[in-house]
C-alpha positions as CSV (number, residue, x, y, z in Angstrom):
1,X,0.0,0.0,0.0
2,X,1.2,3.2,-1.1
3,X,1.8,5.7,1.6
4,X,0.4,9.2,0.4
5,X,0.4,12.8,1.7
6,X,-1.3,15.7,0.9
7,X,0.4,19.4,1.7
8,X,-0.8,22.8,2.1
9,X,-0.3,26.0,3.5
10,X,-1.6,25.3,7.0
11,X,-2.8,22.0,6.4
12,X,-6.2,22.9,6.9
13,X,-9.1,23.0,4.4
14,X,-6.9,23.0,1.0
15,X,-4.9,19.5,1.8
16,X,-8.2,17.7,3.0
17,X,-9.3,18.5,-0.6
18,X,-6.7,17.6,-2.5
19,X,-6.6,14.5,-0.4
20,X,-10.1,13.7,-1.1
21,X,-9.3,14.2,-4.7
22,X,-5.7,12.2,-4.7
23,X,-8.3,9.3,-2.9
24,X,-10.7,9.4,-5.8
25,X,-8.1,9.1,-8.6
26,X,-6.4,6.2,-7.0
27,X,-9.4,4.0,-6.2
28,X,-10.1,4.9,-9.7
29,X,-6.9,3.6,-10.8
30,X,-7.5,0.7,-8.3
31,X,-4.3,1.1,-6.7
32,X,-4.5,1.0,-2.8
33,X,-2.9,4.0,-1.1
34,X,-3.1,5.6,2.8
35,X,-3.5,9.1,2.0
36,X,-2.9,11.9,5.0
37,X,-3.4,15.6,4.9
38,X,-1.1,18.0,6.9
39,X,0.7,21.4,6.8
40,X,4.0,22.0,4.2
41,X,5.8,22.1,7.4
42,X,4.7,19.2,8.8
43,X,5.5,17.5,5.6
44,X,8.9,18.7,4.7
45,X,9.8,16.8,8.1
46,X,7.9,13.7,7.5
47,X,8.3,13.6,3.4
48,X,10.9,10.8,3.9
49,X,8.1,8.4,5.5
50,X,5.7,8.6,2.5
51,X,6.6,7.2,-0.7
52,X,4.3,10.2,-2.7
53,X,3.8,13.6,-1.6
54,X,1.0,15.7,-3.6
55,X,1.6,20.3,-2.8
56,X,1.5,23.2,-5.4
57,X,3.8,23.3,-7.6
58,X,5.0,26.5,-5.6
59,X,5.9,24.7,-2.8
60,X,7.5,21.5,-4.3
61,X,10.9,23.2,-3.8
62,X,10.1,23.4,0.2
63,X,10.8,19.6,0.6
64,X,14.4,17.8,0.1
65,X,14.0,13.8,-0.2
66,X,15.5,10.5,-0.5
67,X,15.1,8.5,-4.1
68,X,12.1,6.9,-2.6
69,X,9.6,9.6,-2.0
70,X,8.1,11.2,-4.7
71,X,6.9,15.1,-4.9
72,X,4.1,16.3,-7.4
73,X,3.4,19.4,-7.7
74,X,0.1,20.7,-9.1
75,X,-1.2,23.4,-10.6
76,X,-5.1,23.0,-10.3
77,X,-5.2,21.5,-6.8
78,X,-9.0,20.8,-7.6
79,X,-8.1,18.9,-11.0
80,X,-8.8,14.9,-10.9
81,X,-7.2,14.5,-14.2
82,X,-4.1,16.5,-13.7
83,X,-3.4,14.2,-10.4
84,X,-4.4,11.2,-12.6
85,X,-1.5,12.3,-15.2
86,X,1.0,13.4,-13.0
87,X,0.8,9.9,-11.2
88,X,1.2,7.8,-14.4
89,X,3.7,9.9,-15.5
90,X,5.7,9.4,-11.9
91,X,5.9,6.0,-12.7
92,X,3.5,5.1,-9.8
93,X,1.1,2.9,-11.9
């Protein structure tokens, strides 16, 4: 199971979106993944125990990782099909 976190700002309202989205597209995908929600700042400390991390593009330069997590950065935070491309083209599927 893919271990999956969703950042914001203040980790509030925006990530529990974009997690509810990031949900949506993988049980689409069927692909079985433990999605959180949490501040940029509580992420950038925890990145390295996740294997995907989903921000804004404006913030993907906030985290530093090892090889195994993976940070995608979006540009419509609301946009199902944008997460859906930028996981196949991760290499996640």
């Amino acid at each position: 199971m893919l271990k999956v976190v969703a950042a914001c700002g203040n980790g509030m309202g925006t990530s529990q979106i974009i997690k509810m989205k990031i949900s949506n597209v993988f049980k689409r995908l069927s692909i079985a993944a433990d999605v959180a929600h949490m501040s940029v700042g509580e992420a950038t400390s925890q990145a390295s125990n996740f294997d995907v991390v989903f921000c804004s593009e404006s913030l993907t330069g906030n985290f530093k990782v090892g090889a195994k997590t993976k940070v995608i950065g979006l540009k419509n935070l609301l946009s199902e099909q944008e997460i859906e491309t930028k996981i196949k083209a991760a290499g996640i599927i």
